[in-house]
Phi, psi and omega in degrees: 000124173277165196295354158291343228020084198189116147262103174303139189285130153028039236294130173088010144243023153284014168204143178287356188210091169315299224286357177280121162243152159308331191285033182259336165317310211254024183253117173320313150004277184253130202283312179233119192242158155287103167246138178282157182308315169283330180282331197246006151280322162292331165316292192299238195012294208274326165285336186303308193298343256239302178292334232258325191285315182272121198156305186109346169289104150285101158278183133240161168234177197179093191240123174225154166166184191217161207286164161150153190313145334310350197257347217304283176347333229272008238210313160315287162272006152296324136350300196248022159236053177295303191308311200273313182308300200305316157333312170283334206043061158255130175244111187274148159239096190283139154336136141316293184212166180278017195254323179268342166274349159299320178292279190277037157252339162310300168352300191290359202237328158282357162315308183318336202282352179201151183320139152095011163300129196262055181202137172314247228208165200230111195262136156289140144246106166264150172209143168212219174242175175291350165277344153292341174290341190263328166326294197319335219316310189298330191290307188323298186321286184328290195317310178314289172307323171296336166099186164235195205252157171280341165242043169265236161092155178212156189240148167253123213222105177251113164309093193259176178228093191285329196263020178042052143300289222214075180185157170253002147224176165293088265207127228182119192246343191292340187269339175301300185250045176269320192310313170276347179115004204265116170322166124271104173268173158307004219262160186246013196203158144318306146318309179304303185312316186286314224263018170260355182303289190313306179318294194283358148302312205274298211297320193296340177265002174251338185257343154101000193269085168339140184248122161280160161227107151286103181241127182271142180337250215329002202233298198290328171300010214230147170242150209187144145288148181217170193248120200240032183306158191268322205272049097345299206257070156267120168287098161289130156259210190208174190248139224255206163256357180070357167250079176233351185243152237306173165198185138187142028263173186207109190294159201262008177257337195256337167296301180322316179278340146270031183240322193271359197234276180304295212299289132015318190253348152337289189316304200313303166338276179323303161307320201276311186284335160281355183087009229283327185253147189237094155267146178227118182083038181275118183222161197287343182276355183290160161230316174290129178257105169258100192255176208181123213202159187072229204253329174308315186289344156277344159300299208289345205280335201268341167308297154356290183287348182271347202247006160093009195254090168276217200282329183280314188278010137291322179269352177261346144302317186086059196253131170221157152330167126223085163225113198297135182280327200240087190276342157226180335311175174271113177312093202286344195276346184271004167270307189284318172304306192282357179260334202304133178077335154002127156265314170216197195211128174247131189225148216238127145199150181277188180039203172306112185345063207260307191262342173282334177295316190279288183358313178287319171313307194287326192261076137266001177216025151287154192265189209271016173240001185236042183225043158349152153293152160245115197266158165174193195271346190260024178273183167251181150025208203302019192253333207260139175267125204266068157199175197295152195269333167209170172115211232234133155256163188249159179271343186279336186268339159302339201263284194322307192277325190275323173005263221286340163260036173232000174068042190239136158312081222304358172320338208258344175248038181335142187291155196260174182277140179296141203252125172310157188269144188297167162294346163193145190242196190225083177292161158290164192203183196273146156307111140007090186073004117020085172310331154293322177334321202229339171279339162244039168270140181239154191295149160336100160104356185274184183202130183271155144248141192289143146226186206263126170156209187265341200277008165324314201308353190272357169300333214232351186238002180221113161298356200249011195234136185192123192073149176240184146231202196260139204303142164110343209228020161302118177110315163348306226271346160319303171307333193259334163293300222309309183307346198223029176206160201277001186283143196238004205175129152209185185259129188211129210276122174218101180288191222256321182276332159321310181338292201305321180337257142184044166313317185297349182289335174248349169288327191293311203293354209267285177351277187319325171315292176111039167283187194238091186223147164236117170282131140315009225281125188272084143309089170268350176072020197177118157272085200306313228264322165269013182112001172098022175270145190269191188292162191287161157067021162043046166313152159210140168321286180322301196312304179310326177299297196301314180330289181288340154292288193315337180260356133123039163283152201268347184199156200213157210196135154205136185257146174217101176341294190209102158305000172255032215242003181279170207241125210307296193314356192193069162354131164247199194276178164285159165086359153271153180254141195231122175230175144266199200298331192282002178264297179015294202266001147348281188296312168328289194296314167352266173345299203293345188294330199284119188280126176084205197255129173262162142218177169260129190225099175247110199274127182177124155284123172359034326232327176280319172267002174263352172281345171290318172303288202317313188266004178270022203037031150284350181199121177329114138277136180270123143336059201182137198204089136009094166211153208248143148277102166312350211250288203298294192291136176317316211060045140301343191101326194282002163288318192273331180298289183309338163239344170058023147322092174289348164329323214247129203232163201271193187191122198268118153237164175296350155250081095148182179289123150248208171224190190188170181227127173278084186287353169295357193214350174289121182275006185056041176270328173082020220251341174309329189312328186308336198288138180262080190226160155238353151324358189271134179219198172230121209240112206224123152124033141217180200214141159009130174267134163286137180248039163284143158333149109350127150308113200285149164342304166216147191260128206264167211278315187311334180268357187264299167273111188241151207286158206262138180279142163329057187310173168282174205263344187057045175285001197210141165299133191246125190276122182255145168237135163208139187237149186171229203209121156343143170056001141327325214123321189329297188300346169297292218300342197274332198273337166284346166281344176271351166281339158271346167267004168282306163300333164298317185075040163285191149284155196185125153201134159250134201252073168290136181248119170229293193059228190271348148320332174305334203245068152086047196196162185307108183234145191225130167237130200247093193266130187239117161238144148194178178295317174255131157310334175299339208266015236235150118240288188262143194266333153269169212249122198270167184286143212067032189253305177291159204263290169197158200273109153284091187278098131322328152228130192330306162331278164323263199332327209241022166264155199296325153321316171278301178309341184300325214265323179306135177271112146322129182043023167236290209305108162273148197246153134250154169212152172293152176239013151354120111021004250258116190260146172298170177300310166351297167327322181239043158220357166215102164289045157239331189310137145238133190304138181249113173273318194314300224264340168278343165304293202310302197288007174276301186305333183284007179288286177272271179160112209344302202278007152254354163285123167241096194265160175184161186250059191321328194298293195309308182302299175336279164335305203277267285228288139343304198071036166182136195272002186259009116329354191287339194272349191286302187324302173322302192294327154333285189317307194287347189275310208281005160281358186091353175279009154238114188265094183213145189293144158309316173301324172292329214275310223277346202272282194337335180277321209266321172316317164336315188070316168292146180040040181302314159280353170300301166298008188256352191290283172004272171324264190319331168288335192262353179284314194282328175329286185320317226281261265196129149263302178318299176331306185285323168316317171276006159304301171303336212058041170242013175055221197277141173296000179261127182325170183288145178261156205271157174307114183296149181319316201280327186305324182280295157288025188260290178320310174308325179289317215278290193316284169351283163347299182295331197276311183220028165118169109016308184250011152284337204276310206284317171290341157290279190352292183267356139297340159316294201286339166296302188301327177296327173296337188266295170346275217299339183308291200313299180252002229307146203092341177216031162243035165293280214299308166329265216292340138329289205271310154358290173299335188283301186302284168345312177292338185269351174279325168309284188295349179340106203289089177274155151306003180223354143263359131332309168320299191263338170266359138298334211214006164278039192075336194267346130293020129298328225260307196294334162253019169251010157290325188249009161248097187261131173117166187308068200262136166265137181222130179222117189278133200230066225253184179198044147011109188271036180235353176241004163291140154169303181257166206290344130335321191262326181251150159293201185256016182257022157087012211267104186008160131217134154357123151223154180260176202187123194309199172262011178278349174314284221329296204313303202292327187291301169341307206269295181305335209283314194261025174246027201262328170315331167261019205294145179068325187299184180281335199263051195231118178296305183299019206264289172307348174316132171326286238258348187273313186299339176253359162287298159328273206290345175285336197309267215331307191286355178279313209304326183293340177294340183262234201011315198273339184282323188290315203283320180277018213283164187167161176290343190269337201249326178335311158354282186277281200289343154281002183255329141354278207273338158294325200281353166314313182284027151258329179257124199234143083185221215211131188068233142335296148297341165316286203312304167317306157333310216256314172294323187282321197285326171328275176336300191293347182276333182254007192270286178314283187328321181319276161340279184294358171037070188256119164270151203290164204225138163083218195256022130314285206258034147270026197267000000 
C-alpha cells in the first residue's frame, strides 16, 4: 500500500476487456463501441466512407454547419477525429453561419455538374441547432429543389432543445423542414442515431432529397453502447426512374414537379422497403394502437413499464406499437398495415402535433374495419389525450394520460407530490475570473441589451440588463424604441463570435438608422459557451476596429487585460483608443455621450479557456495569487461586488464571516483586487500550498483490505442519478460509470442535462445499467425512479429536480455537504448557506437513514492534494455502499481510459471505499477530526477574546471600558428578562467591539504586521513570495486621477517596501484620537467618532426600555453596528442604511432619541 493510499492497478488488469481503447469508436473493426450522441455521428461519416469503399464508390465527405447546444460538442469532435476523417477524405469546414454552411454543402452536391471532380461523389452534413434551422431555411429551400448527387446525398442534423435549457426559445425543427420538402427522421436512442445517420444518407441518394435528423437535447445528449457492426447497415433501395437528382441546367418549375411528386415518393419507398418504421406485436387480434416516434417512444415505452405493460401484458391486452424512424412525410402503406383491425390508435408525441394530423389524413378515406379513432392531444371528447401542449413529457406523466384508455387505473401512476421550495437553488453564473462578470456592467441609470452567448448570463446577475434577441439581431430591437421614448442611449452586449456570425450586420443596421447605441463587443479569444473553440476567421481586435471605422462607427474603445500585447503590424484605425481595464467605466461614461453608433471592443480571454492553456502549458501561469488578510477584511462583500467572483468565498472566523479566495478555482482575473478594501493584497513568485495532510505511515489494516460490497443484480435497470455545479466534473463521474458497465460488457446509456447550466449551474447525469440494451428506454430517470442519488453538491442535490427522482424509502443518497456558494452570495453579503435546512429536505425526502453526508471536497484536498477529486471520492463512497454496480476492476480501467489525472482518482476512488468502510477514521487521517459541527464559541469565550483584541487595539482601558458595558448590560438582562438574555448581551458584545475596534489606518497597520499574517502566508505559500499592497491612501485621495469615473477612490499598489513603514505606523497607534494624530480630522475618523457616541446612547436606551416585550427590537438595536462593515465609501453607505434602521427602532421603543442622530 502506497503513502496515497491508492494502488495502481496493473497493466492489463484496469479493465475486465483489456483490448477496449477510446480510439475503438472510430475502428471499423470493432462492432460494439461506447459512443456519445456527436460521436455516433461522426462514426455514422466514416461508415457511410467505409460502405462506399467495399461498394467500389470513391467517395467523399463534407461537413459544415455552426455549433450550439444540443450540437455545442459536435464540432469539438470532429476536430479530434481530424485523422481517422482525412482518412476517409472526410473533410470538416465550420460554418460562417448556418446558412452559408447550407450553401456549401449544396455546393458539394454539384460537384458532378463539371468537369475535373477527382471523387463518384460527395455525401454532406449540415448540422446546426433549432434556431439555425430557421436561419437556414431559404439555403435549405434552394439545395433541396436543386436535389443531391446519386453517389451524394445529404443528412441534416438539427439540435432542437423542447425545454428552452440552454436556448432562448423551445425550439421544433420539424415544420422548419416540412417547409421545404426535407423528409424527417427520428431517432430515439443512440443506437437509432448512428444507424438512421447511415440510413439518411442512403435514402437522400435513392431520393435525390436532402434528409433531417431531428435530434432533441434527450436523444442527442445521451451515451450508450451500441452495436456499430458494417453488415448492419444493408439498405433495399428500390429502383428508381433515374431522374430524381441535381442537374443543370434545370428549370424551376420541373424541379418543383420532382421535388413534389417522385422524390417523395422515392423517399416513402425506400422506407418501406428498408424497414425503417417498425411495429410490435401487431396481430390481426390487437385492437388497441400506440404509435410514438423519437424521444417520446422511449418515453412512452418506460410509461409502459410503470402501467405494469411488458412485451407478455401488452399481447394479452391486445396493445401493439408503432414507431415510424420517418416522421414525416409519414409512410402511408405501413400506416395503413398497423390499423388494419384496429379500434383506435393513441399518439404520444411533444410539442406540436406532427404524427397525429397525417395519421388522420392518411386513414380518413380507409375503409371502415382499417379506419381506427385516432386519440390524441388535438382529438375531442374520447379522442382527446390528457397532456400538455408544450414543454418536455415525462413517462409518469404518459402513464397517466394512457391510463384510463387502456382501461387501467390511474392508482398504479399517482400524481407525484409537490416538493418545498429549497432554500437555495443554483442559478448559472459567470465562470470564476470570467470576463464578462466586469465587461457587462453599465454605468448607474444606463440600461443594456442582452445578446447570445455566455455573457447572456448577465440578464440574471445585472438588473440594469434587460431583453434579448435572437443571435445577429443584438441591438436591433433599439432602432425600433429609440424614435419613441425619452431614454436617449443603452447599450448592448455582442460576442466575437456573433460578430462574425453575422452580428455585424446589425451594428451597419444601427448605423443606418442613425441611433445612439454603444455595442459592446466581447472579445474572449473562444467560443466559451460550447467548449472552448476557437472563433471561425482568426478575428484580431485592430482588424475588428478597422472593419467597423469602414462601416462609419462614430467612435471605437478597446478596454483591454493587457494593452501593450497588440502587434506594430496590425494597425488599429485612427481615432481609436486602446486603455486597460481600469479605464472601463471611464470609457462607458464617454461612450454614453457619443452622438451615432459607438462600440467598446472589451478585449480578455476566456477566463475557462485560459485555465485550460495553463494546464496544457499553452499559455503562462504567473506567479501572482490573490489573498484577504482575514484579520483586516470586513464581510463587506465589496471584493465579491467588483468581480462578481464565485472565487471569493465567506469564511466563519471567531469575529464574524470574512472572505477568503479558493485558489482551487481562482482563474486570476484579478478584478477583486478592485474591491475597496485593503485586505486584498497580491502574493507574487510563489505558489498555493496544497493543503493536504501528510500521508500516515500505515493506513490502519481495517482500512487497508476492504471487503467487497454487495452490488444490486441488475435484474432490473438500475438508476443512478448524479447531480452537481457545472464544469466540476459531475459529467466524468456519469460517464465513468457507463463506461465501466461497458466494460463489464453490460447495457449502459447516460443522459448529461447540462445546456447553459455548465457555467456555474445545476448539472445532472442520468446513468441507466442493465444486462440488456432492450432492457433500457427513456434515458432521464423519472420521477421516484432512481437507485441512488450521488449530490456532488448540496445545493443541487436538494433541488426539486433531483428530489423528484427520489423514492421515499428506497432511494439512498450520498452528498458532499461542501459549501459551495451561489451567485446570490454575491448580491447579498448577508446570506447564510443554509445546510441544516438543505440536508433536512434531502432527509425528509429519502428518509435520514438513507442519507450519507460528507465532506468530500475538504477529503478530497486532504488526502489527494487536490479538490476536484471530491466527486470521484464520492463515486467511492456509493460503489463501495453497493450503489453502483459495476466490478471495481472495470470502474478503475474507465479511470485510466479517461486519462486525466488517473492517479489521483484512483487515490480519490480508494479514499471514498474506506470513507463508506470507517468515515471517523478517515476524517481522522485527514486531520478534520469528528464529523459533528463545531460547538459555537460560549458568551463569556466570546468577550474574553474581544477584550484580548481591544487590549491590542487601544489599550487596557478601552478593553475595561467594553468590559463593563458588556457586564451592564448583563446585569440589566438578567434583572429584566431572566434566562433570556444570553443573546441580547451577544450582541452587545459583538456590536461594541465593532464600534470600539473600527479597523483606522493603525490596525491596518498592526494587523499586516503583528506576525500573524507573516504567519497565515507562509501557510497558504510556498517558495520566495512578494506580498503587494493594494491601498487607497486618504493623504494621495484628492485630485482627480485618484477617482473613477462615478467618483469613487481608487487603489494603488505599493511593493514589500510598505511593511517597515506599516510597522512603524502600527506603533504609532498610540497617538490615535490625540493631537499629534494626523488622521484625527479625516471623514471616516469623524464618523467613527460620532457611531461610538450613538451606541453608547443606544445602550443606554436599551438599559431604560429592555422588557419581554421590546427584546426583540432591542437585541436587534444592539446587533446593528455589525451591518456596518467595509472601508470608506463603503463603510460610510453602510452606516447610512443602519441610521434608518436605528431611527425606525428608536422610533418603535418610543425612546426619546439621543446624541447626535436626534440633532439631525
Amino acid at each position: 500500500m502506497s503513502e496515497q493510499g491508492s494502488q495502481r492497478p496493473t497493466p492489463g488488469a484496469t479493465a475486465l476487456r483489456a483490448d477496449i481503447r477510446l480510439g475503438d469508436r472510430y475502428d471499423p473493426a470493432r462492432a460494439r463501441v461506447f459512443l456519445t450522441g456527436t460521436q455516433a455521428l461522426v462514426r455514422a461519416l466514416l461508415t457511410r466512407a467505409w460502405l462506399d469503399a467495399r461498394a467500389g464508390i470513391k467517395t467523399g465527405g463534407f461537413v459544415s454547419g455552426y455549433r450550439g447546444s444540443p450540437l455545442g460538442g459536435f464540432d469539438r469532435d470532429l476536430v479530434q477525429a481530424r485523422a481517422e476523417l482525412e482518412a476517409a477524405d472526410i473533410r470538416f469546414t465550420p460554418g460562417v453561419n448556418e446558412e452559408l454552411a447550407a450553401t456549401a454543402i449544396w455546393g458539394s452536391q454539384q460537384l458532378g455538374l463539371f468537369p475535373g471532380a477527382r471523387v463518384d461523389g460527395v455525401f454532406g452534413l449540415w448540422y446546426g441547432k433549432g434556431p439555425g434551422v430557421d436561419r437556414a431555411g431559404d439555403a435549405f429551400k434552394h439545395a433541396n429543389l436543386a436535389g443531391t448527387a446519386p453517389n451524394g446525398g445529404v443528412l441534416a442534423v438539427a439540435g432542437d432543445d423542447h425545454a428552452g435549457i440552454s436556448s432562448t426559445t423551445a425550439h421544433q425543427s420539424e415544420y422548419a423542414f416540412i417547409d421545404a420538402r426535407i423528409p424527417v427522421l427520428a431517432p430515439a436512442t443512440i443506437q437509432d442515431v448512428l444507424d438512421l445517420a447511415i440510413a439518411g444518407i442512403a435514402l437522400s441518394r435513392a431520393s435525390g432529397l436532402w434528409v433531417a435528423l431531428k435530434c432533441p437535447s434527450e436523444v442527442i445528449e445521451q451515451a450508450a453502447t451500441v452495436d456499430a457492426a458494417l453488415t448492419r447497415f444493408a439498405f433495399d433501395t428500390p429502383a428508381g426512374d433515374g431522374h430524381l437528382h441535381i442537374r443543370w441546367p434545370d428549370r424551376v418549375t420541373d424541379a418543383e414537379a420532382r421535388l413534389a411528386g417522385p422524390k417523395l415518393e422515392a423517399a416513402a419507398r425506400f422506407v418501406r422497403a428498408s424497414g425503417l418504421d417498425r411495429a410490435f406485436g401487431k396481430t390481426a387480434r390487437h385492437r388497441i394502437g400506440i404509435v410514438s416516434a423519437g424521444k417520446s417512444w422511449a418515453d412512452v415505452c418506460e410509461a409502459l413499464d410503470l402501467l405494469g405493460l411488458d412485451e407478455n401484458a401488452r399481447a394479452a391486452a391486445a396493445i401493439a406499437l408503432y414507431k415510424p424512424a420517418m416522421v414525416w412525410p409519414l409512410e402511408a402503406e405501413g400506416v395503413r398495415d398497423f390499423a388494419a383491425d384496429l379500434d383506435r390508435i393513441i399518439v404520444i408525441e411533444e410539442m406540436r402535433p406532427l404524427l397525429e394530423p397525417q395519421l388522420r389524413d392518411i386513414l380518413f378515406d380507409a375503409p371502415d374495419h382499417a379506419r381506427p379513432r385516432v386519440v390524441g392531444r388535438t382529438g375531442s371528447g374520447d379522442n382527446r389525450l390528457a397532456l400538455a401542449r408544450a414543454g418536455v413529457l415525462a413517462p409518469d406523466a404518459i402513464a397517466r394520460a394512457l391510463a384510463p384508455h387502456l382501461g387501467l387505473t390511474m392508482d398504479a401512476v399517482p400524481e407525484p407530490s409537490p416538493l418545498p421550495r429549497p432554500a437555495l437553488r443554483r442559478a448559472p453564473h459567470f465562470c470564476s475570473g470570467c470576463p464578462h462578470n466586469t465587461s457587462t456592467r453599465v454605468p448607474d441609470g444606463a440600461r443594456a441589451l442582452a445578446g447570445i452567448g455566455c455573457h447572456t448570463l448577465a440578464l440574471w446577475s445585472d438588473p440594469n440588463t434587460r431583453t434579448l434577441t435572437q443571435m445577429g439581431g443584438e441591438g436591433a430591437s433599439w432602432i425600433g424604441q429609440a424614435p419613441f421614448t425619452e431614454t436617449t442611449h443603452v447599450f448592448a452586449n455582442i460576442g466575437d463570435g456573433t460578430y462574425y456570425h453575422s452580428g455585424l450586420l446589425a451594428i451597419r443596421a444601427a448605423i443606418s438608422a442613425g441611433v445612439n447605441i454603444t455595442y459592446k463587443l466581447l472579445f474572449n479569444d473562444a467560443v466559451a459557451m460550447t467548449g472552448g473553440q476557437a472563433v471561425e476567421g482568426s478575428l484580431t481586435v485592430p482588424a475588428i476596429c478597422r472593419e467597423l471605422a469602414a462601416e462609419g462607427v462614430s467612435r471605437i474603445v478597446v478596454v483591454a487585460e493587457d494593452p501593450g500585447h497588440y502587434a506594430r503590424s496590425d494597425p488599429f484605425p485612427p481615432g481609436a483608443s486602446v486603455m486597460g481595464r481600469d479605464g472601463f467605466d471611464c470609457a462607458q461614461a464617454e461612450l454614453a455621450q457619443v452622438a451615432g453608433v459607438s462600440v467598446l471592443v472589451f478585449d480578455q480571454a476566456c477566463a475557462a479557456e485560459k485555465r485550460r492553456r495553463r494546464r496544457h502549458g499553452q499559455l503562462d501561469d504567473p506567479a501572482r495569487h490573490i489573498f484577504i488578510n482575514e484579520r483586516v477584511c470586513e464581510g463587506c462583500g465589496d471584493c465579491q461586488r467588483a468581480s462578481r467572483c464565485l472565487s471569493v468565498v465567506p469564511v466563519a472566523t471567531p469575529f464574524g464571516e470574512k472572505r477568503r479566495i479558493d485558489h482551487a478555482t481562482c482563474n486570476k482575473d484579478e478584478t477583486c483586487v478592485d474591491g475597496f478594501c485593503p485586505a486584498i493584497v497580491t502574493v507574487e513568485g510563489g505558489r498555493p500550498r496544497k493543503s493536504r495532510t501528510p500521508p500516515p505511515r500505515e493506513i490502519p489494516p481495517h482500512l487497508q483490505e476492504l471487503p467487497p460490497p454487495a452490488p444490486a443484480a441488475l435484474d432490473r435497470p438500475w438508476r443512478i442519478l448524479v447531480a452537481g455545479i457545472g464544469g466540476t466534473g459531475v459529467v466524468t463521474v456519469g460517464h465513468l460509470i457507463a463506461m465501466a458497465a461497458h466494460l463489464d460488457g453490460n447495457a449502459a446509456v447516460v443522459l448529461d442535462q447540462t445546456g447553459l447550466a455548465q457555467k456555474g449551474g445545476a448539472v445532472a447525469s442520468h446513468v441507466t445499467l442493465a444486462r440488456r440494451d432492450a432492457d433500457i428506454h427513456a434515458a432521464r430517470i423519472g420521477v421516484a425512479r432512481a437507485d441512488a442519488v450521488i449530490g456532488c453538491d448540496l445545493v443541487v442535490a436538494a433541488d426539486a429536480p433531483q428530489l423528484a427522482t427520489v423514492a421515499p424509502g428506497r432511494t439512498r443518497i450520498v452528498v458532499n455537504t461542501e459549501e459551495t456558494i451561489t451567485g446570490a452570495f454575491l448580491r447579498d453579503a448577508t446570506l447564510a448557506f443554509p445546510s441544516d435546512s438543505l440536508l433536512g429536505a434531502i432527509a425528509a425526502r429519502a428518509g435520514a437513514e438513507r442519507v450519507t453526508a460528507a465532506d468530500a471536497r475538504q477529503l478530497a484536498e486532504r488526502l489527494t492534494g487536490e479538490a476536484i477529486a471530491a466527486n470521484v471520492l464520492l463515486l467511492g463512497l456509493a460503489w463501495q455502499m453497493g450503489l453502483v454496480p459495476v466490478s471495481e476492476q472495470a470502474l478503475l480501467g474507465a479511470i485510466d481510459l479517461n486519462g486525466r489525472g488517473a492517479v489521483t482518482n484512483w487515490a480519490a476512488f480508494a479514499w471514498g471505499r474506506r470513507t463508506a468502510h470507517d468515515m471517523a477514521a478517515v476524517r481522522a487521517l485527514a486531520g478534520l477530526g469528528d464529523a459533528a459541527r463545531t460547538v459555537p464559541e460560549t458568551l463569556d469565550g466570546i468577550v474574553a477574546r474581544r477584550e484580548r483584541e481591544l487590549a491590542d487595539y487601544g489599550g487596557a482601558r478601552l478593553a475595561a471600558r467594553y468590559h463593563d458595558a458588556v457586564a451592564a448590560m448583563s446585569d440589566v438582562a438578567a434583572q429584566r428578562i431572566p434566562g433570556t438574555g444570553d443573546a441580547l448581551v451577544c450582541a452587545v458584545a459583538e456590536g461594541y467591539f465593532h464600534v470600539l475596534a473600527a479597523k483606522d489606518e493603525y490596525d491596518v497597520a498592526r494587523l499586516f504586521t503583528d506576525g500573524t499574517f507573516a504567519a497565515d502566508i507562509a501557510r497558504a505559500f510556498e517558495g520566495d513570495v512578494r506580498v503587494r499592497y493594494h491601498l487607497a491612501p486618504s493623504w494621495v485621495i484628492g485630485d482627480r486621477t485618484t477617482r473613477d469615473a462615478p467618483g469613487r477612490p481608487k487603489k494603488r499598489a505599493f511593493g514589500p517596501w510598505l511593511r517597515p513603514l506599516l510597522g512603524l505606523l502600527a506603533r504609532l497607534r498610540p497617538l490615535r484620537g490625540g493631537l499629534l494624530d494626523p488622521f484625527r480630522f479625516g471623514r471616516d475618523r469623524k464618523l467613527e467618532q460620532r457611531h461610538r457616541a450613538e451606541y453608547e446612547a443606544d445602550l443606554n436606551c436599551i438599559h431604560a426600555a429592555l422588557s419581554g416585550g421590546t427584546f426583540d427590537l432591542c437585541r436587534e438595536l444592539a446587533g446593528l453596528p455589525l451591518t456596518v462593515r467595509g472601508y470608506g465609501h463603503v463603510r460610510r453607505d453602510a452606516y447610512e442604511r443602519a441610521a434608518e434602521r436605528r431611527r425606525e427602532i428608536l422610533k418603535a421603543l418610543d425612546t426619546p432619541q439621543s446624541g447626535s442622530l436626534a440633532a439631525e
